[in-house]
Backbone as CSV, one residue per row, in Angstrom:
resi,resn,N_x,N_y,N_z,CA_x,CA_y,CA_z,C_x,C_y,C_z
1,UNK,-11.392,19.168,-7.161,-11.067,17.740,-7.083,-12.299,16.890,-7.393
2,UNK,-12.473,16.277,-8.180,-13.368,14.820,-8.615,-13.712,14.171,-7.817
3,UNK,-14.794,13.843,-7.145,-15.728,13.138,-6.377,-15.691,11.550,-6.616
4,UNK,-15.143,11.276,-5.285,-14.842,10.082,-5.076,-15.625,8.899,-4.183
5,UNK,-15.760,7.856,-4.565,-16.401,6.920,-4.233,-15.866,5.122,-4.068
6,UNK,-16.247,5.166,-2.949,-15.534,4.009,-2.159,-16.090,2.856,-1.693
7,UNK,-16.361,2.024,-2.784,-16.451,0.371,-2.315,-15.999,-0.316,-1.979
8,UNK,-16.825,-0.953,-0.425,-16.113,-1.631,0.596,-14.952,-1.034,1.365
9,UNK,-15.353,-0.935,3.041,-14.959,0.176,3.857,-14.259,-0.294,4.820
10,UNK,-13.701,-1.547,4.639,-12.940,-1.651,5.543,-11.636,-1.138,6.016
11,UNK,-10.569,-2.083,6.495,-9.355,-1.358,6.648,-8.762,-0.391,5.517
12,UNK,-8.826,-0.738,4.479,-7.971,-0.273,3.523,-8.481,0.885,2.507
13,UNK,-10.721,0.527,2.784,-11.009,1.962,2.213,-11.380,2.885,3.051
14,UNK,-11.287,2.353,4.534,-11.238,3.554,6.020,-10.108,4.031,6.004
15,UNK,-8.582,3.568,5.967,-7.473,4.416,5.569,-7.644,5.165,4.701
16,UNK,-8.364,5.056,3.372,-8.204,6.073,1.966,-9.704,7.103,2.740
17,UNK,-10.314,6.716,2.958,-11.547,7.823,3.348,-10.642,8.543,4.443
18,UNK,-9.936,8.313,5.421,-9.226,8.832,6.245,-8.422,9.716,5.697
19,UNK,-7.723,9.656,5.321,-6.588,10.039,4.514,-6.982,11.122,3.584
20,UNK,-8.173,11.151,2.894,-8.841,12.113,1.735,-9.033,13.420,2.877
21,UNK,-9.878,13.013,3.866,-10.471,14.424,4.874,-9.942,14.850,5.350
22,UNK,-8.060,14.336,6.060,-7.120,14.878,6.560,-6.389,15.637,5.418
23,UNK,-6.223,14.698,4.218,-5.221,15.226,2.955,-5.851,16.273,2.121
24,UNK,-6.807,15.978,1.881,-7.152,16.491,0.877,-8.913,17.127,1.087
25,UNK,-8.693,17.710,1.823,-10.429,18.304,2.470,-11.349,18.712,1.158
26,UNK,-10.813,19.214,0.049,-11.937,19.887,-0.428,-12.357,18.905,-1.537
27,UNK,-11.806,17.661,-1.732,-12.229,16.424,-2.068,-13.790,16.204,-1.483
28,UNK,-14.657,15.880,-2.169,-16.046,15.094,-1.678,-15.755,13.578,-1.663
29,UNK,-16.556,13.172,-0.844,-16.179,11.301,-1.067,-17.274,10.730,-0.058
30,UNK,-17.127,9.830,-0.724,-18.625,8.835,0.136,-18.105,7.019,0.263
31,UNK,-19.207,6.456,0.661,-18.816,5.068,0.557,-19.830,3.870,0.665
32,UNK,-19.923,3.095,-0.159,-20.707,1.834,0.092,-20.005,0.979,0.569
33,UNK,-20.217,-0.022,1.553,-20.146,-0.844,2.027,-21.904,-1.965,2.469
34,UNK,-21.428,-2.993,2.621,-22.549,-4.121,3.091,-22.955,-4.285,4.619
35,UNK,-21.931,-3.332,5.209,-22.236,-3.320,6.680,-22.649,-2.442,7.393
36,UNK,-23.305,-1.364,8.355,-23.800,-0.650,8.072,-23.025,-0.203,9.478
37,UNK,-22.678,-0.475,9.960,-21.275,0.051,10.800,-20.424,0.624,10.466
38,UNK,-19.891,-0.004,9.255,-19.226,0.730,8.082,-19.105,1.777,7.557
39,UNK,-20.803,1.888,7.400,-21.295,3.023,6.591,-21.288,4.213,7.901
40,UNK,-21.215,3.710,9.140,-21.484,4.657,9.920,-19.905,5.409,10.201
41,UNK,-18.955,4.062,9.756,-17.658,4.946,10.259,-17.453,5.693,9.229
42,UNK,-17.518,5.637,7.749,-17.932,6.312,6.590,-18.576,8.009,7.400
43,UNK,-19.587,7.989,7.472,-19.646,9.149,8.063,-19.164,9.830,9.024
44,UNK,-18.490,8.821,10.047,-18.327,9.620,11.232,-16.585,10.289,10.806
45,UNK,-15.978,9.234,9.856,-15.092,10.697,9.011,-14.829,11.745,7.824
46,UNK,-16.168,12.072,7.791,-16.454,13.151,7.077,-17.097,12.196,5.268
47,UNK,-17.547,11.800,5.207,-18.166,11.326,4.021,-19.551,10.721,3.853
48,UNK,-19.603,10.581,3.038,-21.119,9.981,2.711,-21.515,8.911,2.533
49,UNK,-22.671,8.568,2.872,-23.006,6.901,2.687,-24.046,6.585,1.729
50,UNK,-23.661,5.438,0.806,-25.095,5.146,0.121,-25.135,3.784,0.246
51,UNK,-26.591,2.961,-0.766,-26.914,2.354,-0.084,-26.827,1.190,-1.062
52,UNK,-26.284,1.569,-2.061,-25.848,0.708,-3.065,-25.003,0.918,-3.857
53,UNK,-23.908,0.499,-4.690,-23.227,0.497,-5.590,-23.417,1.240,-6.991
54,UNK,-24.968,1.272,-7.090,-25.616,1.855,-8.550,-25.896,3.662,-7.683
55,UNK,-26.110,3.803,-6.409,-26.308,5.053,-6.118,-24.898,5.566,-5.879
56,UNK,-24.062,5.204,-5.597,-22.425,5.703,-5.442,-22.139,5.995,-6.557
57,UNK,-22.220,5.092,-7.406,-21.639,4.813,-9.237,-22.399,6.317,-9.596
58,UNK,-23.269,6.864,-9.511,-24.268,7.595,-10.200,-23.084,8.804,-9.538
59,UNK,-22.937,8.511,-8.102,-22.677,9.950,-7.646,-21.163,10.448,-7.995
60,UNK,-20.152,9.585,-7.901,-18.591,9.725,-7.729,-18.300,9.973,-8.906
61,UNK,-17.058,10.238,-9.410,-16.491,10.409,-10.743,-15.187,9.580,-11.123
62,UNK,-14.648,9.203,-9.589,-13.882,8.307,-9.030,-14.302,7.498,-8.474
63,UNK,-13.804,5.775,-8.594,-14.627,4.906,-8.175,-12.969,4.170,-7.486
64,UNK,-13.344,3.747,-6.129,-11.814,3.024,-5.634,-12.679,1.516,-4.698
65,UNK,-12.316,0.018,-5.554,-12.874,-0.746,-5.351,-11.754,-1.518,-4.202
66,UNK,-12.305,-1.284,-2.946,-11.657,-1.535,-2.008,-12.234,-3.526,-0.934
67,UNK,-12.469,-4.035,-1.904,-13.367,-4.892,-1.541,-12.374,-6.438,-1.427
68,UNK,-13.145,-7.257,-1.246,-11.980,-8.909,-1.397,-11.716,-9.047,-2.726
69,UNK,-10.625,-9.613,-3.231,-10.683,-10.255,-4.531,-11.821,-10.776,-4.789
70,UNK,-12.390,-12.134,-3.984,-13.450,-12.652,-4.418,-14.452,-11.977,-4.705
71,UNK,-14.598,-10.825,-4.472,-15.942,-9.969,-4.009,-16.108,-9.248,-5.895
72,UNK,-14.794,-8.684,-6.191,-14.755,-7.884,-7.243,-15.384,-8.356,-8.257
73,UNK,-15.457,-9.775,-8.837,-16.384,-9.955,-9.941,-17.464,-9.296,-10.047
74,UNK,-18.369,-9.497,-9.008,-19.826,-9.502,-8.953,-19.901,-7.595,-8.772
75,UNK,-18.770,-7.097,-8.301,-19.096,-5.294,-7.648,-18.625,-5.069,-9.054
76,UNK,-17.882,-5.723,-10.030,-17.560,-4.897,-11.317,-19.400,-4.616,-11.975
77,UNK,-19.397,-6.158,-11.446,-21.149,-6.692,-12.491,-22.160,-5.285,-12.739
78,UNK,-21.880,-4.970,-10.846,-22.557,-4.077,-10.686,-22.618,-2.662,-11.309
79,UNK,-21.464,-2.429,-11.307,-20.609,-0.962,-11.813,-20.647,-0.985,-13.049
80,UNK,-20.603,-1.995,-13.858,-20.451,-1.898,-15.608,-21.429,-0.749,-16.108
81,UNK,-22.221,-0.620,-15.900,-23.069,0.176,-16.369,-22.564,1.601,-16.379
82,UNK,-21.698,2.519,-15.570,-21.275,3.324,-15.128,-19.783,3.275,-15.612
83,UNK,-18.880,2.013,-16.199,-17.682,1.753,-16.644,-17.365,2.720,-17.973
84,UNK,-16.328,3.408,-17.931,-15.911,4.041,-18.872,-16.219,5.427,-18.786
85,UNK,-17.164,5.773,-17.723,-17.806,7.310,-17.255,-16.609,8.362,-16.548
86,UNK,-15.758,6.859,-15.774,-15.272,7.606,-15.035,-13.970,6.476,-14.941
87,UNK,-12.857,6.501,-13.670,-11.809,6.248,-13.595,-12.120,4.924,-12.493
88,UNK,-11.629,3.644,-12.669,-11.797,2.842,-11.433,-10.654,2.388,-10.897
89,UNK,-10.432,2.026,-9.556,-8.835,1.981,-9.253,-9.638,0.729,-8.271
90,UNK,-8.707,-0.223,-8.065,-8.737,-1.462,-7.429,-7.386,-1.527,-6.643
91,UNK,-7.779,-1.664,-5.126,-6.509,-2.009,-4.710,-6.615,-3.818,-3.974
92,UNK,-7.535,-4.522,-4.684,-7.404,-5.887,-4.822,-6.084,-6.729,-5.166
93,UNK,-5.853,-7.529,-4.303,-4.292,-8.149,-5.095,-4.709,-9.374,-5.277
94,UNK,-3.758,-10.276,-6.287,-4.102,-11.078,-7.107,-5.003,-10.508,-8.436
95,UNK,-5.235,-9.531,-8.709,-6.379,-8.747,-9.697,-6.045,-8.310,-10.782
96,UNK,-5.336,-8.846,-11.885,-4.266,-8.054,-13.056,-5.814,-6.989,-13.523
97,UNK,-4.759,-5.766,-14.562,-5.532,-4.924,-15.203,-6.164,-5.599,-15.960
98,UNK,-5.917,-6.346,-16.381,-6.471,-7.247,-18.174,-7.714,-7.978,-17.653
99,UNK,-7.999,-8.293,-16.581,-9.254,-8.888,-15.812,-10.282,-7.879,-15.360
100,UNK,-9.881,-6.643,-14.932,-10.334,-5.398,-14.557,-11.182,-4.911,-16.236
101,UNK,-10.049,-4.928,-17.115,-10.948,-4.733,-18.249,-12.230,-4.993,-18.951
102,UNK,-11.613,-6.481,-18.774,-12.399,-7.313,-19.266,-13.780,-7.301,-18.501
103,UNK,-13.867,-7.417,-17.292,-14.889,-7.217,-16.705,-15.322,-5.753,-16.844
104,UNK,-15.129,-4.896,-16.593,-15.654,-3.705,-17.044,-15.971,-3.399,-18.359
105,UNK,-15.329,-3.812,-19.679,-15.179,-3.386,-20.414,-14.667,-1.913,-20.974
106,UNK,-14.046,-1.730,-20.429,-13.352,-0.411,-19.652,-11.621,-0.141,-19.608
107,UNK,-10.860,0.697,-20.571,-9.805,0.894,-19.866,-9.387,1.706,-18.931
108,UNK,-10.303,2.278,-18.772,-9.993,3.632,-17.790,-10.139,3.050,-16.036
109,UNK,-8.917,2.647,-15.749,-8.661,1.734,-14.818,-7.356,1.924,-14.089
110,UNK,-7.159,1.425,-13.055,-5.853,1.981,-12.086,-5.796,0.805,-11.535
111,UNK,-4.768,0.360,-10.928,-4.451,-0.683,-9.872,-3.655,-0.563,-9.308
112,UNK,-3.588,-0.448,-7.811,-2.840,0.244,-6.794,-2.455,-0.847,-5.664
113,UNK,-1.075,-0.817,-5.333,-0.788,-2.015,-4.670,-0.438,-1.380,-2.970
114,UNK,-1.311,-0.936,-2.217,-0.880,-0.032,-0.908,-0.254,-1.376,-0.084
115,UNK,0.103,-0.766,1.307,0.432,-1.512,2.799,-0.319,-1.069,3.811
116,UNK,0.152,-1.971,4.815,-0.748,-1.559,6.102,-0.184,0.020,6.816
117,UNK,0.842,0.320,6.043,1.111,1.829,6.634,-0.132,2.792,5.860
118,UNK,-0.863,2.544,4.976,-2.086,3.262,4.525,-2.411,4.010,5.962
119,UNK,-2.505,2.859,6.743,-3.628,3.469,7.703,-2.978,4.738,8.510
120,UNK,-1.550,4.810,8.422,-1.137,6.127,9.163,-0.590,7.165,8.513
121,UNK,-1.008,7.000,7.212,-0.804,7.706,6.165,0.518,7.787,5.587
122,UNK,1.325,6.707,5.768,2.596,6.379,5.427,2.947,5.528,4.265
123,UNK,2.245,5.080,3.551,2.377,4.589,2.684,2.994,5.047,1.230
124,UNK,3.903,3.966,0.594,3.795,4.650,-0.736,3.179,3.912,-1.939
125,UNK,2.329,3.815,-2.460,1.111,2.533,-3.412,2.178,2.372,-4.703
126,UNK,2.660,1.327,-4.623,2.812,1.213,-6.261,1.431,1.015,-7.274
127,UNK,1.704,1.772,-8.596,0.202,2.223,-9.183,0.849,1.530,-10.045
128,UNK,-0.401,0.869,-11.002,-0.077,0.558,-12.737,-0.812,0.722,-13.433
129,UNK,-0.905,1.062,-14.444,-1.964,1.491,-15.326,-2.060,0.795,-16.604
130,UNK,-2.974,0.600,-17.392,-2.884,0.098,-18.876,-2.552,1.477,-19.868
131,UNK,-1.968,1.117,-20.723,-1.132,1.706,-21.491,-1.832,2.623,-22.409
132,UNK,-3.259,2.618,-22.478,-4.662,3.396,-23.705,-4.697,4.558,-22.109
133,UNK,-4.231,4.137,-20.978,-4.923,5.240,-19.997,-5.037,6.811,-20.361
134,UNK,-5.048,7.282,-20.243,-5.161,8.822,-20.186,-4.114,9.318,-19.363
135,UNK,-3.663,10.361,-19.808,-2.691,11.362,-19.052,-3.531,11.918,-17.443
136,UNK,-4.984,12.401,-17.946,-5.298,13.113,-16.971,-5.591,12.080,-15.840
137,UNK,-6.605,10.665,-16.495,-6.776,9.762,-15.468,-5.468,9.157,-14.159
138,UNK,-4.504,9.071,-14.758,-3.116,8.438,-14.687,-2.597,9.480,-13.509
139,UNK,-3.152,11.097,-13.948,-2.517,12.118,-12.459,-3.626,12.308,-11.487
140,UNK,-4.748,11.408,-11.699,-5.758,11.236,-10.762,-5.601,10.630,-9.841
141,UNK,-5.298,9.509,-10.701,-4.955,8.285,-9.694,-3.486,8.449,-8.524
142,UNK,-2.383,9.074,-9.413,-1.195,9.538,-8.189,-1.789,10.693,-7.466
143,UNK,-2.817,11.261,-7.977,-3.158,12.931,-6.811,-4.167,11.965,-5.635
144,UNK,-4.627,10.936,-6.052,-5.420,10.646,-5.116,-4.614,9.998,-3.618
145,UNK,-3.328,8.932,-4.642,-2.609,8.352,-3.859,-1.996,8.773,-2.410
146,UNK,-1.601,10.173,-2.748,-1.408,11.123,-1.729,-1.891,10.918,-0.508
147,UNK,-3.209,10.399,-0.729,-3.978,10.922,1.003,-3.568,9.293,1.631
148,UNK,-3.086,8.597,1.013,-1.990,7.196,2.066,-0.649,7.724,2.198
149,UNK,-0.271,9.103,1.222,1.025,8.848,1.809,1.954,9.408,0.584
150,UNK,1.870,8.481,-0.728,2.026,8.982,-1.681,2.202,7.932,-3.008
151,UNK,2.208,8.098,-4.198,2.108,6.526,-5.216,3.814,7.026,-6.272
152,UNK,4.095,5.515,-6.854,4.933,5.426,-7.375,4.502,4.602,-8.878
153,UNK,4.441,5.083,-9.899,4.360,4.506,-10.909,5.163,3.509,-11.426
154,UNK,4.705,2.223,-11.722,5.343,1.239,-12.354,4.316,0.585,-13.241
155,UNK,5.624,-0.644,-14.194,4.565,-1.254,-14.930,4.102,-2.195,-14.129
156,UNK,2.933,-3.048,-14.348,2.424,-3.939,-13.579,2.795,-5.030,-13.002
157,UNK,3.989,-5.481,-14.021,4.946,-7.139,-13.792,5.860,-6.905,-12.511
158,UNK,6.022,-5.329,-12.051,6.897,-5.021,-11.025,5.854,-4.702,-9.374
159,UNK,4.496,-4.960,-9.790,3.553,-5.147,-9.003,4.015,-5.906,-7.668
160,UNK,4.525,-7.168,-8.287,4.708,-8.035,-7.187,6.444,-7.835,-6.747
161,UNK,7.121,-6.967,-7.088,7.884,-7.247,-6.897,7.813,-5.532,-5.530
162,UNK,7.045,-4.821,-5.344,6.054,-3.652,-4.303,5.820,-4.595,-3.137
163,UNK,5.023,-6.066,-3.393,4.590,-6.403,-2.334,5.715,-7.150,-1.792
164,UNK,7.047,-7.449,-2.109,7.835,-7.826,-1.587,8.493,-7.420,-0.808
165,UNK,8.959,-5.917,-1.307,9.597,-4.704,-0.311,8.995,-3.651,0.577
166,UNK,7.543,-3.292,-0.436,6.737,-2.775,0.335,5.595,-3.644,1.762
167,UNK,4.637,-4.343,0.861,3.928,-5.166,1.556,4.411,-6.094,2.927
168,UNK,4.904,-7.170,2.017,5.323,-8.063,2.760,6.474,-7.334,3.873
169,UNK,7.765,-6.493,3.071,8.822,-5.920,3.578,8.160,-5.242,4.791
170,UNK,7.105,-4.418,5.648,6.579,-4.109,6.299,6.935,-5.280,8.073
171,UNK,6.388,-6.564,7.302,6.794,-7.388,8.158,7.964,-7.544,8.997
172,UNK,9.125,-7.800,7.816,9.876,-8.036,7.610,10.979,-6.915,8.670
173,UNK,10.538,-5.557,8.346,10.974,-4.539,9.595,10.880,-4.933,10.611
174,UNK,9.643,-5.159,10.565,9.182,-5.372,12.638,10.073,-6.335,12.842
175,UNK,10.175,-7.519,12.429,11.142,-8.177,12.483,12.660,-8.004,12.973
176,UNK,13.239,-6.868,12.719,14.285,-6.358,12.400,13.921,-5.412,13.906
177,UNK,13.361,-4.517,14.437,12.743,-4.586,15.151,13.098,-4.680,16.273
178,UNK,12.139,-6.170,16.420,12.038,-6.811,17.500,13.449,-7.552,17.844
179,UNK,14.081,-8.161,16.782,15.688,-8.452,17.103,16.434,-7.425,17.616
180,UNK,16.114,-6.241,17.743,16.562,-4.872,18.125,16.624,-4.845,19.488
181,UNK,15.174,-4.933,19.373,14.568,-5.105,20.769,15.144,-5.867,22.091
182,UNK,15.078,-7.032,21.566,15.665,-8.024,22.337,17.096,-8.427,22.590
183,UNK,17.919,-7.501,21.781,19.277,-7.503,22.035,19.220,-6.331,23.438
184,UNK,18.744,-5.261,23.450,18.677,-4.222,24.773,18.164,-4.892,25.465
185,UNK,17.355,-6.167,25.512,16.274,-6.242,26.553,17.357,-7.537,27.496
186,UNK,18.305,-8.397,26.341,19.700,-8.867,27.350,20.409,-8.441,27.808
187,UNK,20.808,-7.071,27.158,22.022,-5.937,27.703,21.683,-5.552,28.928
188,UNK,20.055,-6.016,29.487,19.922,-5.152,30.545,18.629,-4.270,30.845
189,UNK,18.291,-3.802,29.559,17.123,-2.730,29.573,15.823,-3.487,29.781
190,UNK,14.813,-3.163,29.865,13.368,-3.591,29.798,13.028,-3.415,28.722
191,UNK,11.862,-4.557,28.390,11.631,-4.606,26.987,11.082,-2.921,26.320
192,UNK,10.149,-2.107,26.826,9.867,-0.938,26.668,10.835,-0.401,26.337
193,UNK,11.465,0.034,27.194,12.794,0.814,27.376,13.622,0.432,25.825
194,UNK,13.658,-0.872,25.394,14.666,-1.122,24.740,13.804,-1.086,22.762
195,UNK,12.319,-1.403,23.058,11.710,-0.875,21.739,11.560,0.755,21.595
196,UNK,11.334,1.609,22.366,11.634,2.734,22.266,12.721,3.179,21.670
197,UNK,13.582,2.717,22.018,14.808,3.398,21.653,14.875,2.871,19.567
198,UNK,14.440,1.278,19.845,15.089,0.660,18.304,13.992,1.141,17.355
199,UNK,12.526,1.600,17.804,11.489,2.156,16.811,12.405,3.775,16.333
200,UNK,12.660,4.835,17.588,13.142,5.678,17.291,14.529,5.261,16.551
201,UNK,15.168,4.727,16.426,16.014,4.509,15.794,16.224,3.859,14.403
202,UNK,15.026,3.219,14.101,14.435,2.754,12.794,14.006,4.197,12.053
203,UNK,13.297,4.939,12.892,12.525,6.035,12.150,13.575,7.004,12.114
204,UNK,14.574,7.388,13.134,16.149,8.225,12.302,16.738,7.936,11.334
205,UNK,16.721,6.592,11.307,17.075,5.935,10.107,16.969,6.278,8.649
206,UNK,15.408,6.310,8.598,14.906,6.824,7.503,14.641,8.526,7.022
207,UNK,14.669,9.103,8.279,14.277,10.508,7.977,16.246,11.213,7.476
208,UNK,17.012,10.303,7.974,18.314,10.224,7.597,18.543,9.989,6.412
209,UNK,18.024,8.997,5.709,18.157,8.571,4.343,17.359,9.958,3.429
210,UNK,15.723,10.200,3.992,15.546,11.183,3.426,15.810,12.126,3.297
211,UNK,16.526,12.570,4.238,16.465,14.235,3.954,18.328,14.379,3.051
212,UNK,19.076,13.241,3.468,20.827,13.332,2.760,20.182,12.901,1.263
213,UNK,19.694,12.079,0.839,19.446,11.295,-0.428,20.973,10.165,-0.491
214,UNK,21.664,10.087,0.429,23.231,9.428,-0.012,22.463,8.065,0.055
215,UNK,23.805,6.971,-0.380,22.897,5.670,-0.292,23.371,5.257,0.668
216,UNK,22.555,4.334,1.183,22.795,3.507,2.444,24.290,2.947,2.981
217,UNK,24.805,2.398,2.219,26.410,2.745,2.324,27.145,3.560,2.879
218,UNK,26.919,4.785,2.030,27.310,5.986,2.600,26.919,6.438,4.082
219,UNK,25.951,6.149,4.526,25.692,6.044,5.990,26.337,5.265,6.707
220,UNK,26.049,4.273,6.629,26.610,3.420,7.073,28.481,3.598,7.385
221,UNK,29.064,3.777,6.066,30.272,4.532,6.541,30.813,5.389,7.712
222,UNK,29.294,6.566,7.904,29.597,7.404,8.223,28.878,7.103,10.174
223,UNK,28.292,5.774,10.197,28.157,5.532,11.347,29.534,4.572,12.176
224,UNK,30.418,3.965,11.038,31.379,2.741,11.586,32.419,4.084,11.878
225,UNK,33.052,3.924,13.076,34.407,4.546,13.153,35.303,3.070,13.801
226,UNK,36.787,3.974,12.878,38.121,2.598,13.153,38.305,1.993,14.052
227,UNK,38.200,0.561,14.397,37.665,-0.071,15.214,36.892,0.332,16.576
228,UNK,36.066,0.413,16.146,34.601,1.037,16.925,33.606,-0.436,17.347
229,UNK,32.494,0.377,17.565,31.798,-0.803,18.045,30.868,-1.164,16.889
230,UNK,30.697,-0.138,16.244,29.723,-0.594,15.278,30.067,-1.466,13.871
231,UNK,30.835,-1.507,13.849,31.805,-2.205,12.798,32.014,-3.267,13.020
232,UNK,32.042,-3.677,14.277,32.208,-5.035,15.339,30.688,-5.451,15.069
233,UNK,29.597,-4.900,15.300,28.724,-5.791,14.398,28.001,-5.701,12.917
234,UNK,28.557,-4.618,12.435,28.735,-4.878,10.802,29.083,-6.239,10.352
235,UNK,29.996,-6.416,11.059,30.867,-7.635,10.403,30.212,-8.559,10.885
236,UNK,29.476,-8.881,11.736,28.675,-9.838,12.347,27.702,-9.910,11.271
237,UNK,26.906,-9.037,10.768,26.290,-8.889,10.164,26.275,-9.839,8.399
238,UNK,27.404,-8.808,8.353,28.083,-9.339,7.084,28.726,-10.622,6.608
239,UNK,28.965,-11.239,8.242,29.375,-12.853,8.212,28.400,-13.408,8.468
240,UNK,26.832,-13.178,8.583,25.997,-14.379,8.662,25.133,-14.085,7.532
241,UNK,25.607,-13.243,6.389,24.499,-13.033,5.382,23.397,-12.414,5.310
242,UNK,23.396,-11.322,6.292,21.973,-10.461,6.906,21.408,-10.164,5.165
243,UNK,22.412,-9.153,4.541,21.316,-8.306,3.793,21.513,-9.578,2.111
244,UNK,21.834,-10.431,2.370,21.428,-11.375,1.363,20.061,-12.176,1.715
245,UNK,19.980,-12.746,2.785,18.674,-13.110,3.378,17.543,-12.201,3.400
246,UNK,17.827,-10.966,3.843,16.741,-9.757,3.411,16.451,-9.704,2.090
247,UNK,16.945,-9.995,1.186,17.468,-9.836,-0.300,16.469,-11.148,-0.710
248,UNK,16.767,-12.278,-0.097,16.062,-13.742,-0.347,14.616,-13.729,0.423
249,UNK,14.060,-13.008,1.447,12.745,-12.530,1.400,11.989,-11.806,0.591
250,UNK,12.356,-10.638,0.083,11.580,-9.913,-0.882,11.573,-10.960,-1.764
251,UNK,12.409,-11.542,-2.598,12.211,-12.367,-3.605,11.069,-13.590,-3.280
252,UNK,11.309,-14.280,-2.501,10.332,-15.213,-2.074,8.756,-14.908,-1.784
253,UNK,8.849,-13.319,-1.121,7.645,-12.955,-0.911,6.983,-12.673,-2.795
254,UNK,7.517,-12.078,-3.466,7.033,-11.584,-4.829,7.400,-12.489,-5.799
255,UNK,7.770,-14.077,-5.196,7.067,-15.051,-6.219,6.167,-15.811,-5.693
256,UNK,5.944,-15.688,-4.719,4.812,-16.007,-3.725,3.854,-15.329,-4.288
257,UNK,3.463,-14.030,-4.598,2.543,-13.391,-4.926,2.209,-13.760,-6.179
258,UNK,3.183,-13.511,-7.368,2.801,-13.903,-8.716,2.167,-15.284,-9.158
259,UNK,2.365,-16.190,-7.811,2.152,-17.646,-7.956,0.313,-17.787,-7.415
260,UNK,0.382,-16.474,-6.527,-1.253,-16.438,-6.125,-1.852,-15.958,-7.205
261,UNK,-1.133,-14.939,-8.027,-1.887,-14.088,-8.701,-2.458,-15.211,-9.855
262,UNK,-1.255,-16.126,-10.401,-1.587,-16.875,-11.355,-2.623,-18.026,-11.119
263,UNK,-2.706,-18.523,-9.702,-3.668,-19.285,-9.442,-5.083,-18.905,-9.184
264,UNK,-5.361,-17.746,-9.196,-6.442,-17.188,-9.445,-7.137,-16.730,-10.643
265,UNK,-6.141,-16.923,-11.388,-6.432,-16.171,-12.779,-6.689,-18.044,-13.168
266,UNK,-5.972,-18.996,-13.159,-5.926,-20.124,-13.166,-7.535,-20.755,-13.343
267,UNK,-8.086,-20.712,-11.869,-9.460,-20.866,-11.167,-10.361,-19.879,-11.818
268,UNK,-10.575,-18.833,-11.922,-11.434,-18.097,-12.857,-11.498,-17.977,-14.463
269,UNK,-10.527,-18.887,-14.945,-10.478,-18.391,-16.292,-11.577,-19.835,-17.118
């Protein structure tokens, strides 16, 4: 496995350093960061620390720029020199590939759109790539994805439409959730008592969907019996517009995004 290197260590490149030493052990990987706390949690899960951007760049073969948007201009500045050596993946949002290029001068580039499930290794990254990429770079970037969880290839314009269902949609669960929640917690139960049950029941949910592959429908069918109880709030459901409103969040969230993305590109250009 190709030696990997990780700028800026916060949440999102402490999940991927996390994630590499649990997933993928015989991976090497290190990390720069500006903080040196950072650098210490960097080591304390199994990786390496350097002390600049030009000593990482020298060492990795994989470069994953885990830093602020704002930050990335100036860490490309840095890295150019080293651009085109090797593979760079940005999981910056607001950040199109065509800016990544340009600043690097470089196509050999990835852009990866993770969630906050990174950190428990649950994630799935929508990836995009520019179109000159390489075959081999392109199964780098999904072999790497793995250690969050796992990546899904798309083109880039469907970027924002990840942070709607994925990203943002994250929210949007708990949400779902906590209305869970608080329906047991009137029936009677204690609030504990009554998120226990609706987390485990969110997560049957899904290991349900995964392991049948049927579609959600089809479950659903197979949970309503003839006038039952659950059907009694299906229809509740279905008369106040639940999964159209779910439907009108993702959308809102992923023109929300494209509207940041463009105002940044806006301001820098």
């Amino acid at each position: 496995m190709k030696k990997l290197g990780i700028i800026g260590f916060g949440q999102m490149g402490s999940a991927l350093g996390r994630g590499v030493s649990q997933r993928q052990p015989h991976r090497e990987w290190g990390a720069y960061d500006k903080l040196s706390e950072n650098l210490q949690k960097a080591r304390d899960q199994g990786g390496r620390s350097f002390s600049s951007v030009a000593e990482l760049a020298e060492w990795s073969e994989v470069v994953v720029l885990a830093v602020k948007p704002q930050d990335l201009p100036s860490v490309c500045g840095e890295l150019k020199p080293w651009a085109g050596k090797k593979l760079v993946i940005s999981v910056a949002a607001g950040f199109p590939l065509g800016r990544m290029i340009s600043l690097l001068q470089s196509s050999r580039v990835s852009r990866w759109m993770p969630n906050l499930a990174a950190s428990v290794g649950e994630c799935l990254v929508g990836i995009a790539h520019p179109d000159k990429l390489s075959g081999e770079d392109a199964q780098e970037s999904l072999e790497l994805a793995q250690a969050l969880g796992g990546g899904l290839i798309l083109s880039e314009k469907l970027l924002h439409a990840v942070t709607g269902v994925s990203g943002s949609g994250l929210a949007f669960v708990f949400s779902f959730i906590q209305g869970l929640t608080l329906g047991g917690v009137q029936q009677g139960m204690t609030y504990s008592q009554a998120l226990a049950l609706a987390t485990q029941t969110c997560l049957g949910a899904v290991k349900l969907l995964q392991s049948t592959q049927q579609h959600p429908e089809q479950m659903i069918s197979q949970v309503c019996s003839p006038a039952g109880t659950t059907i009694e709030g299906i229809r509740l459901l279905q008369n106040s517009g639940f999964q159209g409103m779910v439907m009108e969040a993702v959308i809102q969230a992923a023109e929300r995004s494209a509207e940041i993305e463009m105002a940044e590109l806006e301001k820098n250009s």
